[in-house]
N, C-alpha and C positions, 0 to 999 in steps of 0.2 A: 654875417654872410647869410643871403638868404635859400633857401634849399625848396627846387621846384619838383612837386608833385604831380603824377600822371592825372588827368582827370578823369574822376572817375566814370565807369562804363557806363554809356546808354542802356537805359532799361528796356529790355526784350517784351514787344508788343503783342498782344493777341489782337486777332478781327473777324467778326462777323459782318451780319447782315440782318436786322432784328425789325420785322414789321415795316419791311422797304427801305428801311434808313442802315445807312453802314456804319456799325460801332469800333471801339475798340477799347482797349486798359492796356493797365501794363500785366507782365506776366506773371508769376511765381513758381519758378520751381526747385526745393529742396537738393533735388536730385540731379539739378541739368540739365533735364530733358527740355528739348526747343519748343515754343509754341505749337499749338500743331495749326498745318497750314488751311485745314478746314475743321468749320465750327460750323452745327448747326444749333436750333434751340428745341429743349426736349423740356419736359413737364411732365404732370400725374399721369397723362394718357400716353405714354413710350413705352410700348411691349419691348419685354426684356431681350425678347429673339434679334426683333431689329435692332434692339441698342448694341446688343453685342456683336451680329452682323457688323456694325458700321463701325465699334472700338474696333473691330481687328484687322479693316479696311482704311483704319488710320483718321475716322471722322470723329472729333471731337464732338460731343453733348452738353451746350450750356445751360444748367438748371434752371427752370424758372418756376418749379410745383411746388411742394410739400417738401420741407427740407426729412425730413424723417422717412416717407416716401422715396427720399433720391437715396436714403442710404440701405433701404430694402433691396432697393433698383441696382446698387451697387453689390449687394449678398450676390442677387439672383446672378451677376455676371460673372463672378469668382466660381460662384457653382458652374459655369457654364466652359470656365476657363478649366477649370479643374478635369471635366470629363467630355469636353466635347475640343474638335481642331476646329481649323477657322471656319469662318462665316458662319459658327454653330452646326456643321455636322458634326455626326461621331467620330470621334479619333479614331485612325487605326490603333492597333497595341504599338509599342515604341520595338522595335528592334533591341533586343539584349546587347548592351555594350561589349566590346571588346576588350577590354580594358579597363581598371579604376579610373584610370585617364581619362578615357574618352566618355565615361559615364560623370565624371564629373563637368567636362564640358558641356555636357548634353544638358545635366541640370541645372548650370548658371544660364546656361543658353533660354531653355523651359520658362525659367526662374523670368527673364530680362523681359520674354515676352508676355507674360504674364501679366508683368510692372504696367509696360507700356498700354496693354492691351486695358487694365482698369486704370488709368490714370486719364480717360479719353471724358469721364465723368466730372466736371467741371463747374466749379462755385463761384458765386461772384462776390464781391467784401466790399464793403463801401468803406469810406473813413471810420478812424477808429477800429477795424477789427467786425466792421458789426458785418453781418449778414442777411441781407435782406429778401428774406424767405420766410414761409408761416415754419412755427415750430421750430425755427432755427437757435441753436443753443447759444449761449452768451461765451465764446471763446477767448475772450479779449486777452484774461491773464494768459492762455495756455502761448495764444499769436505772440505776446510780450514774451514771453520765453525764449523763444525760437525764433521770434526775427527780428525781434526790439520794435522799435516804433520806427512804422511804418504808416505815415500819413493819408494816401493817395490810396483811391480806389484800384483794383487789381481782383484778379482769376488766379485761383489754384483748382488743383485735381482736388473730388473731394476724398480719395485714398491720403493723400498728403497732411490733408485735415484731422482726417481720423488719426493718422499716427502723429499728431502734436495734442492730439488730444490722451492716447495714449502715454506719450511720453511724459504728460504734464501730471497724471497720476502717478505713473513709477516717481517722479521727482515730487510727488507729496506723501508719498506712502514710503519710498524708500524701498532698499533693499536688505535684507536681515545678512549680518556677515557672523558668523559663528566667531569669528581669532578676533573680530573686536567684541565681541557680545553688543554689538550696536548695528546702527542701521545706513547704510548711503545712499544718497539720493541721487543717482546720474541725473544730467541735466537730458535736455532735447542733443542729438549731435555729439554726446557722448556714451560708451558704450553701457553699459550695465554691467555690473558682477556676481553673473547669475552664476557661472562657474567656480565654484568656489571650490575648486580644490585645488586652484592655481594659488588664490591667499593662503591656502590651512598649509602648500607646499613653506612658504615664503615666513610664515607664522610659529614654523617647525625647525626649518634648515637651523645645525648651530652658526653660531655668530662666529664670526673670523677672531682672535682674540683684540681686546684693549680698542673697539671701536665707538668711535664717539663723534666720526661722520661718513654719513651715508646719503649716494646720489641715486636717485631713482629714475628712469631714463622714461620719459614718456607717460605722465603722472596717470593721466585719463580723470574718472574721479578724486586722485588722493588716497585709495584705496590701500595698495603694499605702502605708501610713504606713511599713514596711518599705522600699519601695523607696526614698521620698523619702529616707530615714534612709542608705539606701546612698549615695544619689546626693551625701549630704555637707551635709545638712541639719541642721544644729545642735540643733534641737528641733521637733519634729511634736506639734502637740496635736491627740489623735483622740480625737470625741466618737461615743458610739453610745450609743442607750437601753436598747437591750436587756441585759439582763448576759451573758446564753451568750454573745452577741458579746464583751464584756469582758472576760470572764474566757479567752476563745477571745484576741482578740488578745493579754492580758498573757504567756498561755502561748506564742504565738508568736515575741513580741518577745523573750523570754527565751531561749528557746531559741535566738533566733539574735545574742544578746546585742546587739540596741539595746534595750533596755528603757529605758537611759540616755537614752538621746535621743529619745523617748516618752513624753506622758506622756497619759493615757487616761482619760476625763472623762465621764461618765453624763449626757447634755446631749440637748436635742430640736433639732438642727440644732447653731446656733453654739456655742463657748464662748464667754468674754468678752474683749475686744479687740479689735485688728487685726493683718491678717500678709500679707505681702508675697503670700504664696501660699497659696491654698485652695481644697483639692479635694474630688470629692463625686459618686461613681458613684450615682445614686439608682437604686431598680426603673426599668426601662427602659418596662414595660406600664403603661398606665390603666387598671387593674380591680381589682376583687375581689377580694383573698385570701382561698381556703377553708381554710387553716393556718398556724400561725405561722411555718414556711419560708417560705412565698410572698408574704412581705412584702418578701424580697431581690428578686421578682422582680415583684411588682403592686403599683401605688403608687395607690388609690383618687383617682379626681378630679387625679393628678400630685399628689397635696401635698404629698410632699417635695422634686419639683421645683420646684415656684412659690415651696415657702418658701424653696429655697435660692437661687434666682433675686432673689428679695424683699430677702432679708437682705443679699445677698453687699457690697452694696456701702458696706452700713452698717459691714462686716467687714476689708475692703480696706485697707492703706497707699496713699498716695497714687499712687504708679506700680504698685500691686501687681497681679495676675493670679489671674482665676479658671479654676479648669479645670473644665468640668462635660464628664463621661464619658459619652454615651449613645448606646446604638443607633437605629436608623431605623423599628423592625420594627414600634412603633405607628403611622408612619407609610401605612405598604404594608400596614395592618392597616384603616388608614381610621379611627384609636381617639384619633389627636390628629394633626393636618395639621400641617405644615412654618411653616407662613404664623402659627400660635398659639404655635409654640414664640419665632418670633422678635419676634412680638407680646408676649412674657410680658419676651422679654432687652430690649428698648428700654422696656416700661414700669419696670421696675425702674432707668432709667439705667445700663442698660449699652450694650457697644458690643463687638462682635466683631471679635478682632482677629488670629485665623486660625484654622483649624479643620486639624486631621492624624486623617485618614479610613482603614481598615484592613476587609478584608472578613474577615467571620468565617471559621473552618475544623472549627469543630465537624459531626460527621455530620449533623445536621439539616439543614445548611446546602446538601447533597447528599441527600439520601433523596426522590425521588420520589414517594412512597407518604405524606409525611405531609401531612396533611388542612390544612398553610398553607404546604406546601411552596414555592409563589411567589412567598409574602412572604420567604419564608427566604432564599428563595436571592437578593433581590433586596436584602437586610438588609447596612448599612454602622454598623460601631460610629464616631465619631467623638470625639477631645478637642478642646472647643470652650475657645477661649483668651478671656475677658471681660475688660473693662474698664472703670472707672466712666467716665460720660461726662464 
């Protein structure tokens, strides 16, 4: 029997108007963002005033100068976002929030226009990845990372560039995890494990007794399935939907040879069975993600919380243990209270049966100056220990 597939989406167009003739490619955006509906073309000679003027009036800039130069061009406009409102006047000062609430909507809010307002700076890629501008870097492996191969000439922002350029270093250099004495390499599209005191929780916690399988909910790199694997766990089944994640953690596990004792399962929460132990950092915020990173960190409505809170106990051996990994910082945010979280563990039939608490030490956690600075600083990651009732 044969089994019919949707065809896949038409690629999203850009268009100009270049030396009288009307162009156009296809689009690229990481993030989702739509084409934008005008384009003009800019080069060495575009004062930074007008360029930014016209990003925050919604006019896109297609490069055609000094590829090095467009990314000065790109500083000067960050600078301009940073301390100046639109069309480059001075900001007023922001109104003091009323609320952690409402100062945190103010800064995804800030934050979004920010995005949009430098993503107006616009590259063009011929086949191959290449980029046809003086001084333009050779990106080809960082593009293979992050979009695969991709034939057909096409425009992206060049913010978008820079963080695949970004991301293709942290995924060569890695990141230093203390509970392995080793290093992970997040891919592009997967989150990083810069906060590590969510692994040293997971690396600490004791072990349920007599376990010799464990589900890890939501792999990301391979990271906690990594550790449980050290800590002498027989097999880890880690399920994650994404693939960058999948193929980020098989390349991890490999590299630090438990692949063996892993196995990694394309699943929406559970796999099938039950296991002594089963873990599951989910986004920590109740919001919105505006790109497909910020899934690792905004979980719409909790839904990966509730469903794992829901599931877990369907998923449990009889004496087994659940670990759900989360910060507080929705909390002291005002974006989901204490009293719903434990409202969510006793309707599902569980039962909390210790919790090991760790303050962050990331800079945020200390910076003054940032706009939720005293939820931050007041932010406890905790491993809550469950069990069915």
């Amino acid at each position: 029997m044969s089994v019919q597939t949707a065809a896949p989406a038409a690629p999203q167009m850009i268009h100009w108007e270049e030396n009288g003739v009307p162009c156009s490619a296809v689009w690229h955006s990481e993030a989702g963002m739509p084409p934008p509906k005008r384009v003009v073309i800019a080069d060495d000679r575009t004062n930074a005033d007008i360029a930014y003027r016209m990003a925050c009036e919604g006019t896109a800039m297609l490069w055609r100068g000094d590829f090095q130069n467009a990314r000065q061009l790109l500083q000067a406009l960050a600078r301009r976002a940073d301390h100046k409102g639109r069309g480059g006047k001075k900001a007023k000062p922001p109104k003091p929030a009323a609320t952690p609430t409402e100062a945190f909507h103010l800064h995804r809010q800030a934050q979004s226009q920010r995005a949009r307002t430098l993503a107006m700076l616009l590259i063009p890629f011929e086949a191959g990845y290449s980029i046809p501008l003086r001084r333009a870097p050779d990106v080809q492996l960082a593009c293979n990372e992050a979009y695969g191969r991709f034939s057909a000439p096409f425009v992206a922002s060049l913010r978008e560039l820079l963080g695949l350029i970004g991301a293709h270093e942290w995924r060569r250099t890695g990141v230093e995890i203390p509970a392995l004495q080793a290093r992970i390499h997040p891919h592009y599209g997967v989150f990083s494990p810069v906060r590590g005191e969510y692994v040293q929780l997971v690396a600490e916690a004791p072990l349920p007794k007599d376990v010799s399988l464990a589900f890890d909910i939501g792999a990301g790199t391979g990271v906690l399935s990594a550790v449980l694997a050290q800590r002498g766990i027989r097999k880890v089944v880690a399920t994650d939907m994404d693939q960058r994640a999948l193929s980020c953690a098989r390349e991890n596990l490999l590299r630090l040879e438990l692949d063996h004792q892993v196995e990694l399962q394309q699943a929406d929460l559970f796999p099938a069975g039950r296991a002594p132990l089963v873990v599951c950092n989910p986004p920590w915020v109740p919001a919105r993600p505006s790109s497909s990173i910020e899934y690792a960190v905004y979980d719409p409505d909790s839904r990966m919380l509730r469903g794992f809170l829901a599931g877990l106990k369907e998923h449990l051996t009889p004496a087994g243990e659940g670990w759900l990994i989360l910060s507080d910082l929705a909390e002291h945010l005002g974006l989901r209270p204490r009293e719903q979280l434990l409202g969510w563990i006793a309707e599902a039939g569980l039962k909390v049966l210790g919790r090991q608490d760790v303050r962050p030490v990331h800079p945020r956690a200390s910076d003054a100056s940032d706009p939720l600075h005293a939820a931050r600083a007041a932010e406890v990651t905790s491993l809550w220990r469950l069990a069915a009732v």
